[in-house]
DSSP file (Angstrom, degrees, kcal/mol; ACC not computed):
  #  RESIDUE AA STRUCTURE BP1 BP2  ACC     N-H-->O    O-->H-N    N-H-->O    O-->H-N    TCO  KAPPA ALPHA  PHI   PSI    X-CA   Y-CA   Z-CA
    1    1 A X              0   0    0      0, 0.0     2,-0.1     0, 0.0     5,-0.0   0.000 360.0 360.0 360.0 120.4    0.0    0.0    0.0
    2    2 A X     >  -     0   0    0      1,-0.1     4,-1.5     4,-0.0     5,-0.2  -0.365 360.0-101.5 -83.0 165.5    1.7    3.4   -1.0
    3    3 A X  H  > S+     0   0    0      1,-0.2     4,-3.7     2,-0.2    -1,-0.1   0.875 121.2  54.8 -63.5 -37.5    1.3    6.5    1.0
    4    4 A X  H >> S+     0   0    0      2,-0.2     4,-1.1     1,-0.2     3,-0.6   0.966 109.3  50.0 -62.6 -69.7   -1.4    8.1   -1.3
    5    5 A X  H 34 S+     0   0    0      1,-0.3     4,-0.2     2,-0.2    -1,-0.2   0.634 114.5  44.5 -36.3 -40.8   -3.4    4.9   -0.8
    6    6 A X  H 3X S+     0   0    0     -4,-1.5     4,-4.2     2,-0.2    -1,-0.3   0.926 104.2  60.9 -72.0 -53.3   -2.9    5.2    3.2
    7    7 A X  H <X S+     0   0    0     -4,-3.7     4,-1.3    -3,-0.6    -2,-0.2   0.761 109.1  42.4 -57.0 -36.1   -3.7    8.7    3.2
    8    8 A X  H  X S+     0   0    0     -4,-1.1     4,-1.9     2,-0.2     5,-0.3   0.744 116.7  47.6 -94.1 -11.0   -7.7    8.0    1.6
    9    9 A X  H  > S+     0   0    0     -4,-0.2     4,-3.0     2,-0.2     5,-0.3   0.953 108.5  54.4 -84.3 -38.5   -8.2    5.0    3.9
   10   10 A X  H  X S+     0   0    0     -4,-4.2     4,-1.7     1,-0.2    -2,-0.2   0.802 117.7  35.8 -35.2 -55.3   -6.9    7.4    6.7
   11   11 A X  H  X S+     0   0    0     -4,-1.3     4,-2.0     2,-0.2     5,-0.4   0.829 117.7  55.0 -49.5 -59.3   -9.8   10.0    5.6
   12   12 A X  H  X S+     0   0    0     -4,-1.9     4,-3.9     1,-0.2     5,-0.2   0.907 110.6  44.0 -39.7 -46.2  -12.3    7.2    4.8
   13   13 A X  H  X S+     0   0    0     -4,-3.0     4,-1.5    -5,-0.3     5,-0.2   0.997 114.0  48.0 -65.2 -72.3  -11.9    5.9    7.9
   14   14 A X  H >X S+     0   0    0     -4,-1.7     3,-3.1    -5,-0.3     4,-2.2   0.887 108.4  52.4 -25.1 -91.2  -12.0    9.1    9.7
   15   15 A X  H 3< S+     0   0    0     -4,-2.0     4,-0.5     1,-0.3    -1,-0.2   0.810 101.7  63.8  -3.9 -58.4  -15.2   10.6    7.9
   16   16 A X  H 3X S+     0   0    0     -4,-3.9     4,-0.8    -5,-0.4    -1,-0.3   0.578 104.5  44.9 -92.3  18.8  -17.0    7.5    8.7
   17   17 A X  H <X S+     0   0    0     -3,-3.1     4,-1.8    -4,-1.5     5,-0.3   0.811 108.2  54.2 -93.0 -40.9  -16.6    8.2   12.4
   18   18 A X  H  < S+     0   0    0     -4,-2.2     4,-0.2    -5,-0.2    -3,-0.2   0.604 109.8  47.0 -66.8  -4.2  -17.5   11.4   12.1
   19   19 A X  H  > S+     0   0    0     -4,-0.5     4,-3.5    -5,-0.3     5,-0.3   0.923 117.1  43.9 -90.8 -51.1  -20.7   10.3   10.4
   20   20 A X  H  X S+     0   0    0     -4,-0.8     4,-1.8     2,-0.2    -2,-0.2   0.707 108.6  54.7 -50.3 -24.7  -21.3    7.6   13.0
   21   21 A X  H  X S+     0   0    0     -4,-1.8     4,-0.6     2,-0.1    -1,-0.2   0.729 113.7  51.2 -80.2 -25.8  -20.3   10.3   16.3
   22   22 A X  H  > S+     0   0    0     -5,-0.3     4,-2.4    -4,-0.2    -2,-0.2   0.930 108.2  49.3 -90.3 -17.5  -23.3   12.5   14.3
   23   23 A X  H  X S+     0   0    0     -4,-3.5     4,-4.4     2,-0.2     5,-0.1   0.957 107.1  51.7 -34.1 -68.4  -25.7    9.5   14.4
   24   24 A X  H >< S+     0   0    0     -4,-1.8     3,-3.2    -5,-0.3     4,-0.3   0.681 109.5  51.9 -55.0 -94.2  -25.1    8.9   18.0
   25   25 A X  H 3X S+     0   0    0     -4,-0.6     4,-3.1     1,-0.3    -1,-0.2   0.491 109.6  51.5 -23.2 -47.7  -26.1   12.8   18.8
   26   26 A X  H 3< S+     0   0    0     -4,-2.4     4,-0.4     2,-0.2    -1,-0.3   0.883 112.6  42.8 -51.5 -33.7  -29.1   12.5   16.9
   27   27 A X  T XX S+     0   0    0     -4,-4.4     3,-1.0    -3,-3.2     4,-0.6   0.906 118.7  43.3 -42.9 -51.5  -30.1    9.7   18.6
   28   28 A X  H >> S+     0   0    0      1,-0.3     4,-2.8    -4,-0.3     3,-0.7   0.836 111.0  52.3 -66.9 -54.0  -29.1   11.1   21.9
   29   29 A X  H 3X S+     0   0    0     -4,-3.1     4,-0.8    -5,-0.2    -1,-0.3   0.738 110.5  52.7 -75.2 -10.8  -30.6   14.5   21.1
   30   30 A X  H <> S+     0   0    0     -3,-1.0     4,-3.1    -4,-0.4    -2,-0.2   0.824 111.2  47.7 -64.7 -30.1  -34.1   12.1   20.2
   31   31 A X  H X< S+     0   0    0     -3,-0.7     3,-0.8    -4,-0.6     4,-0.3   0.989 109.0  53.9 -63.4 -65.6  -33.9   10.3   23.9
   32   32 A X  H >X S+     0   0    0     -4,-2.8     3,-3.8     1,-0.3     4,-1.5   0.817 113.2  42.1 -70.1 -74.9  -33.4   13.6   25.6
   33   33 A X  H 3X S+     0   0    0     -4,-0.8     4,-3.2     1,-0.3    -1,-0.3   0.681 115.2  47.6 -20.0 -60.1  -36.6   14.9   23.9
   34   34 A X  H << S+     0   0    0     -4,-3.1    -1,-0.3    -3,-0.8    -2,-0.2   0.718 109.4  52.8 -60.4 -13.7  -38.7   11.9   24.4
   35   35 A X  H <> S+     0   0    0     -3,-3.8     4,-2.7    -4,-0.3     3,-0.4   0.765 113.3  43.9 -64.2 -50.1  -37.6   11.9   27.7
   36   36 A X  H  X S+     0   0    0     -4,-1.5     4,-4.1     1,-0.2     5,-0.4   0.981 109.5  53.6 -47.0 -45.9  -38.8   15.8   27.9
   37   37 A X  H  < S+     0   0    0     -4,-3.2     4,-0.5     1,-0.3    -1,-0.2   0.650 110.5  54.5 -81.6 -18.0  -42.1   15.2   26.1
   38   38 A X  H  > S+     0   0    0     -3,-0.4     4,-2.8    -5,-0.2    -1,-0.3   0.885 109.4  43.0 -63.6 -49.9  -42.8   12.1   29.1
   39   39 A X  H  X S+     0   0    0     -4,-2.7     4,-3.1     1,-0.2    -2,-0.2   0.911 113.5  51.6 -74.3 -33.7  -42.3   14.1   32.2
   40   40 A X  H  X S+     0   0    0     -4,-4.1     4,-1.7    -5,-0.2     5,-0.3   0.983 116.3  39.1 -69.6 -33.8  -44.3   16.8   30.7
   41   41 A X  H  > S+     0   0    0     -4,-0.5     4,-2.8    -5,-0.4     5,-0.3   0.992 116.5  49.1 -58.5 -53.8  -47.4   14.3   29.8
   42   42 A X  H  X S+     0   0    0     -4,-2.8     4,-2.1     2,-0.2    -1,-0.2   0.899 109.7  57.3 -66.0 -39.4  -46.8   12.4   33.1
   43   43 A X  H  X S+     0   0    0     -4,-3.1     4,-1.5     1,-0.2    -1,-0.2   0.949 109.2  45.7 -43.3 -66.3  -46.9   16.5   34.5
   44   44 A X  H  X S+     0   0    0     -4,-1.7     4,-1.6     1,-0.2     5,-0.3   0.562 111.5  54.0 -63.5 -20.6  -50.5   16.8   32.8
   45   45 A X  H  X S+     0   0    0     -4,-2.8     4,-5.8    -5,-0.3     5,-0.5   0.973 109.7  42.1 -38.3 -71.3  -51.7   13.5   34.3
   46   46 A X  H  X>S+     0   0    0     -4,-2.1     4,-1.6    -5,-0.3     5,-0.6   0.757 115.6  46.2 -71.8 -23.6  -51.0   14.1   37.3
   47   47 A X  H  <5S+     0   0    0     -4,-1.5     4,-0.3     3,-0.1    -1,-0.2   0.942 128.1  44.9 -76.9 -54.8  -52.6   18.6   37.4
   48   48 A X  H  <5S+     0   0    0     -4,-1.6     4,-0.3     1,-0.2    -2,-0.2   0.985 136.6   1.3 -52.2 -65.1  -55.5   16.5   35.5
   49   49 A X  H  X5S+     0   0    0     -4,-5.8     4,-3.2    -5,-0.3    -3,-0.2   0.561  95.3 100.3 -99.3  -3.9  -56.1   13.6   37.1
   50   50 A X  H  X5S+     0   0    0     -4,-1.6     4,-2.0    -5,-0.5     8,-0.2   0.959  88.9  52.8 -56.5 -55.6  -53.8   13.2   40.7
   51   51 A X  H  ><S+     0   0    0     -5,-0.6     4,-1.8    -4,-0.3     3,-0.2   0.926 108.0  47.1 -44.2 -52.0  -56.5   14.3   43.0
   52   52 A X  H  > S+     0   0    0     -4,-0.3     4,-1.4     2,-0.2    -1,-0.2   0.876 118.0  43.0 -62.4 -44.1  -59.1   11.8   41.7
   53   53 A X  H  <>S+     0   0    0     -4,-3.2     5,-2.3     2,-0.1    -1,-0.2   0.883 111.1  55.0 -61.0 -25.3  -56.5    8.9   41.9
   54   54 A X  H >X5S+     0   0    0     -4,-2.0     4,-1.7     3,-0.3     3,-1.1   0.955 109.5  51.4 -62.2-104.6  -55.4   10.2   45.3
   55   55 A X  H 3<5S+     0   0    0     -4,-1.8     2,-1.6     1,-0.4    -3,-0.2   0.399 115.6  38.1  -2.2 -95.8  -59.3    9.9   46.3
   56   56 A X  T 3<5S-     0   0    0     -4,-1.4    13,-0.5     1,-0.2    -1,-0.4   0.087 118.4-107.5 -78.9  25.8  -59.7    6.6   45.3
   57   57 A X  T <45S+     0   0    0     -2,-1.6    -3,-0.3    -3,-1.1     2,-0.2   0.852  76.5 115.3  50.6  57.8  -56.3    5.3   46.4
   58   58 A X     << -     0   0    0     -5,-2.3     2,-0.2    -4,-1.7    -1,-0.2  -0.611  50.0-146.3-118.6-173.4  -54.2    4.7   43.0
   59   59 A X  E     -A   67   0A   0      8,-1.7     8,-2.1    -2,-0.2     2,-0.4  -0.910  16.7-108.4-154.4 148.5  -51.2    6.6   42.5
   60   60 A X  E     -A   66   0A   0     -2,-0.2     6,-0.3     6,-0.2     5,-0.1  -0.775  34.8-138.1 -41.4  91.9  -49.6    8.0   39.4
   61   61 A X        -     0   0    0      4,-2.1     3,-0.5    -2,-0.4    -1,-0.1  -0.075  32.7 -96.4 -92.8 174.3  -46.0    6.1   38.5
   62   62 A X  S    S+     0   0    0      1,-0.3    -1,-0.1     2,-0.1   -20,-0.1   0.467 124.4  50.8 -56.0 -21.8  -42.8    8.2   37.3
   63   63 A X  S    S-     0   0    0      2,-0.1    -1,-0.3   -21,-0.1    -2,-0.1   0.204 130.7 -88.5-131.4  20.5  -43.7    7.4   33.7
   64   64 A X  S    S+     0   0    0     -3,-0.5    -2,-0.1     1,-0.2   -25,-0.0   0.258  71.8 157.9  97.4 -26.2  -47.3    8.5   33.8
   65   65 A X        -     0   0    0     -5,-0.1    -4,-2.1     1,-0.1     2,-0.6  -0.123  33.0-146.7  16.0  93.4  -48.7    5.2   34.8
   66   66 A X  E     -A   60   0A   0     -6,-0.3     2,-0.8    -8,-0.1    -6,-0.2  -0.868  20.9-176.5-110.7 115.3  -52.3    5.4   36.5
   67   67 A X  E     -A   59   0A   0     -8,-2.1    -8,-1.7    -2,-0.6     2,-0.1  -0.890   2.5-178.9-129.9 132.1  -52.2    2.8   38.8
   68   68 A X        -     0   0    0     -2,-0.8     2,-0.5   -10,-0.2   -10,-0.1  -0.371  33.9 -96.5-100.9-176.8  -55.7    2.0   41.0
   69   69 A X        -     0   0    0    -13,-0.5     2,-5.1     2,-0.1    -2,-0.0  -0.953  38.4-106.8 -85.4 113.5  -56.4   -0.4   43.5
   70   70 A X  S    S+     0   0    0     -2,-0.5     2,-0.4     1,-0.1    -1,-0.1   0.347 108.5  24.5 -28.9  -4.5  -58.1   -3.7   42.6
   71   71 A X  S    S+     0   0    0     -2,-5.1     2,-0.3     2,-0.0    -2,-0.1  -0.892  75.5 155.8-170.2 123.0  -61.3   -2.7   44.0
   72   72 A X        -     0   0    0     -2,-0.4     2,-1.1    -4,-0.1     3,-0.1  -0.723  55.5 -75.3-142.3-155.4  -62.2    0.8   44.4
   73   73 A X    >>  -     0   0    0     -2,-0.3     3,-2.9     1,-0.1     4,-1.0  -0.746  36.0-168.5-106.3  81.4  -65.8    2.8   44.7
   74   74 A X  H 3> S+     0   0    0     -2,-1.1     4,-4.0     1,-0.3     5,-0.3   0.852  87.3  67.5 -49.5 -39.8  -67.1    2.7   41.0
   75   75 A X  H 3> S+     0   0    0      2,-0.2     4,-1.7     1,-0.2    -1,-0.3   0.849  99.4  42.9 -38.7 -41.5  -69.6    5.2   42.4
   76   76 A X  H X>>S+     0   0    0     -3,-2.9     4,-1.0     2,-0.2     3,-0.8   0.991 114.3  53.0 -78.2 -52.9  -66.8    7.9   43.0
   77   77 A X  H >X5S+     0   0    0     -4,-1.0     4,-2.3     1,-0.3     3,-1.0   0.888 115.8  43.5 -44.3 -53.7  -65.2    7.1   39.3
   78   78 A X  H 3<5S+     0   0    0     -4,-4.0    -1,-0.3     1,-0.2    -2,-0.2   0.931 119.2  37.4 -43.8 -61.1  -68.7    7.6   37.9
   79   79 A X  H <<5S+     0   0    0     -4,-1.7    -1,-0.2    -3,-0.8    -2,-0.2   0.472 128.4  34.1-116.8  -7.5  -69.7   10.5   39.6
   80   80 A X  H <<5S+     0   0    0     -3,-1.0    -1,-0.2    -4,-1.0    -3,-0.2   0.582  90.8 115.4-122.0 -35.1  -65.9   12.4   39.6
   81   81 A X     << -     0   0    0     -4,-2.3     4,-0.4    -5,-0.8   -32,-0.0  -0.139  55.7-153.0 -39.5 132.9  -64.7   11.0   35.9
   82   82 A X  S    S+     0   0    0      2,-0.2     4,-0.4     1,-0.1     3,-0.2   0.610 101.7  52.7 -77.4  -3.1  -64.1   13.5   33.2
   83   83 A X  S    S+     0   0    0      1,-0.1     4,-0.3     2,-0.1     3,-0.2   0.815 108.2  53.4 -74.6 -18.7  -64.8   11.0   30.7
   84   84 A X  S >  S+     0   0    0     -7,-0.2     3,-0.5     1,-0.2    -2,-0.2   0.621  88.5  79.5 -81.4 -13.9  -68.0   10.4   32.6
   85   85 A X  G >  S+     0   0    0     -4,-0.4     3,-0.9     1,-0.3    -1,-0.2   0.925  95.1  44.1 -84.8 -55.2  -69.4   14.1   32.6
   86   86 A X  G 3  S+     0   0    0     -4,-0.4    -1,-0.3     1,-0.2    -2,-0.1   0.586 109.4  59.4 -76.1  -7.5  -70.8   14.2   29.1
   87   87 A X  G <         0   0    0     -3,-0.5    -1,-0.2    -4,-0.3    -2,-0.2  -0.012 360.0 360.0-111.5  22.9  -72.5   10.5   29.3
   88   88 A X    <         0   0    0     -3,-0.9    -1,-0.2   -10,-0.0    -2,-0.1   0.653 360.0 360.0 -67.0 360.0  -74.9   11.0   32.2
């Protein structure tokens, strides 16, 4: 292999690292985001809906999660739901 020869594999090589280190930062920079765009949904859960899980003894997990108790008071869901308010 002559110098000239060495010198484009050198580049080649190079280049495609730099294409692959700007992969990974678009990826990276996708996570962060989706990461944003959870806690704010899991945010709006919880101003919507925390009290009313509170009430009926669930809680609200880290990733937006509604989790109730096996057996809760259907009455209070009925009577406190916003899905329930337009179907009286």
């Amino acid at each position: 292999m002559d110098e000239e020869m060495l010198t484009r594999a050198l580049v080649a090589a190079s280049e495609e690292e730099d294409g692959a280190d700007q992969r990974l930062a678009d990826i990276s920079e996708v996570l962060v985001r989706a990461e944003q765009e959870q806690q704010a949904l899991t945010g709006a859960i919880r101003d919507e809906l925390g009290d009313l899980v509170s009430e009926i003894g669930g809680h609200i997990e880290p990733d937006g999660s509604i989790v109730l108790p096996e057996r809760s008071n259907p009455s209070i869901v009925r009577h406190r739901s916003p899905w329930s308010w337009g179907f009286r």
